[in-house]
N, C-alpha and C positions, 0 to 999 in steps of 0.2 A: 504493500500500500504506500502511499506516496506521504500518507502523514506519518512510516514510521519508517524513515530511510537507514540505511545500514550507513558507516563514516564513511564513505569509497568515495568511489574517484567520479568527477560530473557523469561519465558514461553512464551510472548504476541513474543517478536522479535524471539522467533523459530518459531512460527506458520508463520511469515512475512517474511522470511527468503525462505520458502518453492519454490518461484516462480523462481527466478535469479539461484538459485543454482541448482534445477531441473532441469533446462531447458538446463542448462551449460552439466551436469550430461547423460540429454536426447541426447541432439548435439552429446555428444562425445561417447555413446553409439551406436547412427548411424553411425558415423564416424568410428567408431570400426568395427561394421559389414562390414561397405562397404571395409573396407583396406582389413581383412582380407578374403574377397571373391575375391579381383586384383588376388589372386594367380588360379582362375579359367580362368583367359585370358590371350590375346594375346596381342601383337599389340598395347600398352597401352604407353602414354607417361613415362619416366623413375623415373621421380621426383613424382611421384605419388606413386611408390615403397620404400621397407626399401633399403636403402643402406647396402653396404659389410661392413664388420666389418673392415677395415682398408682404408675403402673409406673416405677421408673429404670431408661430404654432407650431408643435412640433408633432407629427403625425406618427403614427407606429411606423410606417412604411421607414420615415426619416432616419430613426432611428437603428435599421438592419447595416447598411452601409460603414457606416463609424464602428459598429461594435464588430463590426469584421476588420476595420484596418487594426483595434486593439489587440483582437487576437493575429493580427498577422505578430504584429510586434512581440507580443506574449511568445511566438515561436522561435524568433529569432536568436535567441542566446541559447536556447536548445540547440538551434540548426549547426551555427557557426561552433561552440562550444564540442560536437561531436565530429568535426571537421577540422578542429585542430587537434582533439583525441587519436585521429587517424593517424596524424603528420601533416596533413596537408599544409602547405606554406602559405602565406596572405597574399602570395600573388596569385596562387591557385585559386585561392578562395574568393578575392576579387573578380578574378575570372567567368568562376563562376554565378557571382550575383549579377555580374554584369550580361550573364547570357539568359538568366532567370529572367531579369528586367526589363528587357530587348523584348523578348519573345512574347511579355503582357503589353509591353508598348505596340507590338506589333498588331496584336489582337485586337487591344481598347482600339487602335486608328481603321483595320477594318469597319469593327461593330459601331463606330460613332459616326461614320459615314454615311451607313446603309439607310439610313432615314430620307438621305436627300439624292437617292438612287432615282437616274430619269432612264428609266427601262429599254428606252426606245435608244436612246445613243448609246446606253451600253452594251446592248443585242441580251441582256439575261433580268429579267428581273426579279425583285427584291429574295422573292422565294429561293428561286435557283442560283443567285448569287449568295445567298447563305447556308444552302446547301453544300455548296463546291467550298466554298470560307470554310466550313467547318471539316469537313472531309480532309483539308488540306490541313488543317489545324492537326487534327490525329497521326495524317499521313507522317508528318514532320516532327511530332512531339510525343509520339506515343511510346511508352516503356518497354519496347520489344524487350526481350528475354537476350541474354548478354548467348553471343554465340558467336562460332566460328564458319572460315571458308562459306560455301555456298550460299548458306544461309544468312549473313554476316551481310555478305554482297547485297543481297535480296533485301533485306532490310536499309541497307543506306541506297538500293536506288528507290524504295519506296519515298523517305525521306526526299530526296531528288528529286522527284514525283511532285510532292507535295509544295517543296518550294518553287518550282515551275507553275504550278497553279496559284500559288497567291503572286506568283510575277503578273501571269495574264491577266488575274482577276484586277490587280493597281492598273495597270496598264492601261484596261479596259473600259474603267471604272469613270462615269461619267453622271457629277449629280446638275443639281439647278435646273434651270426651266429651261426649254427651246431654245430661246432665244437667250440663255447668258449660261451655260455648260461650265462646268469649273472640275478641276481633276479630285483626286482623293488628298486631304491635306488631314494634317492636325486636330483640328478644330480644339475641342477640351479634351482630346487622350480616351476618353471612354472613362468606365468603370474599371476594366482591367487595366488601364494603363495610367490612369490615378495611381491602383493597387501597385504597379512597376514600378512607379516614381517613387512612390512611399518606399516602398521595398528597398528601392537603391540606396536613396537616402538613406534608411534608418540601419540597415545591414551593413553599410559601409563603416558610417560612424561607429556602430557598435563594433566591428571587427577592432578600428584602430583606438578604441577610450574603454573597452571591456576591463580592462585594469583598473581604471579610474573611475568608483560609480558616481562621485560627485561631477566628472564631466557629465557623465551621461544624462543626470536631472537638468544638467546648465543647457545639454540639447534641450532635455522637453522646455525648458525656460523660455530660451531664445524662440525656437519655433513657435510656442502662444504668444509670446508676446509681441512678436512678429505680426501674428494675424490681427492683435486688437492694434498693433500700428497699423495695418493696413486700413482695417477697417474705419479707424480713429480718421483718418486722413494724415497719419505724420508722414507716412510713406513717400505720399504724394507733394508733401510740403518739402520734402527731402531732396523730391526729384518731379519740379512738375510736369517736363515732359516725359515722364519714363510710362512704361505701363501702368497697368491698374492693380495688376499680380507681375510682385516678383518672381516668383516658383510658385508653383500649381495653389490657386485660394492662397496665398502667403504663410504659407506653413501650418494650414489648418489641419490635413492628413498625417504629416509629420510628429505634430503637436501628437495627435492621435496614436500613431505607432510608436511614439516614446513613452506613450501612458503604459502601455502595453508588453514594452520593455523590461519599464521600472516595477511595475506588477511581477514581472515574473522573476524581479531579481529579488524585489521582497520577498517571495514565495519559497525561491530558493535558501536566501539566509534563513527564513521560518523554519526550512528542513532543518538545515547544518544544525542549527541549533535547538531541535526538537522540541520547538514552540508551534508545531504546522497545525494541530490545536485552535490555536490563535490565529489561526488566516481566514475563515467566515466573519469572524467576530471584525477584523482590522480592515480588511476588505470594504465590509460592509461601514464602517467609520470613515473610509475613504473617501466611497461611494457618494458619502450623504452629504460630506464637506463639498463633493463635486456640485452636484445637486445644487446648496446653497451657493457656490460661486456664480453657479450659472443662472439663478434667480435675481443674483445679486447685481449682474452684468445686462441683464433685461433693461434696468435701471438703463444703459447705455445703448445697446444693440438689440435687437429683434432679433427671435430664434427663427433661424432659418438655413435648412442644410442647403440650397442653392447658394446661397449667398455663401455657405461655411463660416456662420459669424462664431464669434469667442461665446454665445451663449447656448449655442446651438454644440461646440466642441466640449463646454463645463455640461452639460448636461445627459451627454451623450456616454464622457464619459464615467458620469456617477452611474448610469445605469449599466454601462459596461463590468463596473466593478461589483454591482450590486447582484448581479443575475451568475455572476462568476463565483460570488461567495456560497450561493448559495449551490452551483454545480461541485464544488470540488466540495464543500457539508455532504453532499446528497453520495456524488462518486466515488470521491478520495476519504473522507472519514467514516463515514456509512457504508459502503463496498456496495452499492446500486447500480453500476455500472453495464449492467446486465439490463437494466431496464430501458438501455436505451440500443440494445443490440439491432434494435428492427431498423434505426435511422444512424448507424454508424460508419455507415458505406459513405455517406457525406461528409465525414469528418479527416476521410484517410486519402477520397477519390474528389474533391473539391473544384477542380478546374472541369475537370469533366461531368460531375453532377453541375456545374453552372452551364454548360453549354448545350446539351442538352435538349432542353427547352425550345431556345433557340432553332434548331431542328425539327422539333415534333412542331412547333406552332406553323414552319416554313412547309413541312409535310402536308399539314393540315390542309394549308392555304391551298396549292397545287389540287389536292382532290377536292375541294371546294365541300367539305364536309364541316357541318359544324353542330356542336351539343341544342336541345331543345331550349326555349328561352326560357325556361321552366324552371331551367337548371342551369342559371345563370345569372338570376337575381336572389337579394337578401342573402338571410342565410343558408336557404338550402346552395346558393354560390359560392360562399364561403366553404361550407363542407368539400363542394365539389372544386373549391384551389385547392384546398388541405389535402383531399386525394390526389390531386395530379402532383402535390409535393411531393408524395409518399411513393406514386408509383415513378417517377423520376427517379426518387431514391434507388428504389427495385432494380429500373432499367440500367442506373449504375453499377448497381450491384451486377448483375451480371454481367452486363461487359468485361466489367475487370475479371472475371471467373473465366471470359474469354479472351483473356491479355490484351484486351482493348481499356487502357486507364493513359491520359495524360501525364507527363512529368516532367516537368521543366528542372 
């Protein structure tokens, strides 16, 4: 169990580590699918939805996004920490965060594009260009089974394969109206590529200040207080012609993945020192301090995850700590971890239970099939995301049973 660690070496507390942070990971991977399926109904209470970008409110929906960059962070010193256990050197490790981070940047700039897809100039549309997106996405990233000779070959021209078609698919790629076409660019990076950036960031820094925890809180410092500069307007008093964001929302995801850091290095001393006991309890004190910051910062800012304001990130993250105390009470001191074996497949296979979706709604679209409106408003709508959560879940599950899982 993770609350009664033996003195060994970080290896032993990654492997015990696995249960609370999974499960956290799992939670808000369902959480995720279900938000984003509200937008196939009706009828639906409103706080369950994202809020407008200039509404003060914070919507359940709001809240799934941030409490994932937490736990991205919450992983990080796990990750890296079993990567230097190995040998691996910090340029290898660099290396590889930097191929992690590339490959969600890649993704997020597909998936943020396909909104403003003009079908007609780009000979495929939306369906069948996310089709082939995703397809290419596996082709390229999928965790074949380590092998030699023939098989070995066959695998990297798959790969080949796959990066040849997101060339065609950029290439081809043609949004805006008739008359003003504009190629595939940037825009805000997507979801996943929010998530790369975050990632980079915050994997970087911790690879080179993991000795030093007092850097590491001066990160999360700098990064919040970054974003209420931004917000503040000092940013802008600093530099009036500069942007509007220095780096992605000014440090609001960052802010976020160092909460998540720092969580998990608390968490850790809680073992060393066989106080893990006391982690629901401290957690939860953290949690509520969050909370009142971000009530407190209302007073200045409007809650709002478009905007990524400083009340929208204190709030975000009290609840991040708060839903996490009480997962590792329930898994890690309790030993319930069992109870969540039906939805674990999204805590282990994550990039691929998100993508998914994406597929089966694009499937959907092409056979022009779609559920009775019956079963698409209220709550019997609700039930029926909750299910398409769940059998997502499923559909992950198997794949990976048939060495079809993502891993960057």
């Amino acid at each position: 169990m993770v609350s009664t660690p033996p003195k060994s070496s970080a290896t032993n507390l990654l492997v015990k580590r696995v249960f609370s942070i999974d499960v956290f990971r799992a939670l808000t991977m369902l959480t995720m699918i279900f938000v984003n399926d509200l937008g196939t109904l009706s009828g639906i209470p409103l706080w369950l939805e994202h809020s407008r970008a200039d509404q003060d409110f914070l919507g359940f929906a709001d809240t799934v996004f941030p409490c994932f960059l937490v736990i991205v962070g919450m992983s990080i010193p796990f990750a890296i920490r079993q990567r230097l256990d190995k040998g691996d050197s910090y340029s290898k490790i660099v290396g590889h965060i930097v191929l992690r981070s590339v490959a969600l940047l890649v993704m997020g700039v597909f998936f943020v594009n396909i909104h403003d897809l003009n079908a007609t100039a780009t000979g495929l549309n939306a369906a069948w260009f996310v089709i082939l997106m995703i397809i290419a996405f596996f082709l390229i990233w999928n965790q074949y089974p380590k092998q030699k000779g023939t098989t070995k070959t066959l695998f990297t021209a798959l790969q080949v394969v796959g990066i040849g078609m997101l060339v065609y698919l950029a290439i081809s790629f043609r949004g805006g109206s008739d008359d003003h076409l504009v190629r595939m660019t940037p825009q805000w990076w997507g979801i996943l590529g929010l998530i790369g950036w975050t990632y980079l960031t915050c994997a970087t820094l911790y690879l080179f200040l993991h000795k030093q925890p007092i850097l590491l809180v001066a990160c999360w410092l700098f990064f919040t207080l970054m974003n209420i500069a931004g917000h503040s307007g000092w940013l802008h008093t600093l530099w009036p012609d500069g942007p509007r964001t220095w780096i992605p929302d000014n440090g609001a995801f960052n802010s976020l993945g160092f909460a998540g850091i720092l969580a998990t290095l608390l968490l850790i001393h809680l073992q060393r020192t066989q106080k893990a006991q006391q982690a629901p309890l401290l957690f939860t004190g953290i949690g509520i301090l969050f909370v009142i910051a971000g009530f407190l910062a209302r007073h200045y800012f409007i809650i709002s995850k478009i905007q990524a304001t400083p009340t929208w990130i204190f709030l975000c993250c009290g609840i991040a700590f708060i839903v996490y105390a009480g997962i590792y009470w329930l898994v890690d001191l309790t030993g319930k971890a069992h109870w969540f074996d039906l939805i674990k497949t999204a805590g282990t296979s994550t990039l691929t239970c998100y993508l998914i979706p994406d597929l089966y709604y694009s499937l959907a679209d092409l056979s022009g099939m779609s559920l009775p409106e019956s079963l698409t408003i209220g709550g019997v709508g609700l039930i029926k995301s909750l299910l398409f959560a769940l059998l997502i879940i499923g559909i992950t599950a198997v794949l990976g049973r048939l060495r079809i899982k993502l891993k960057l």
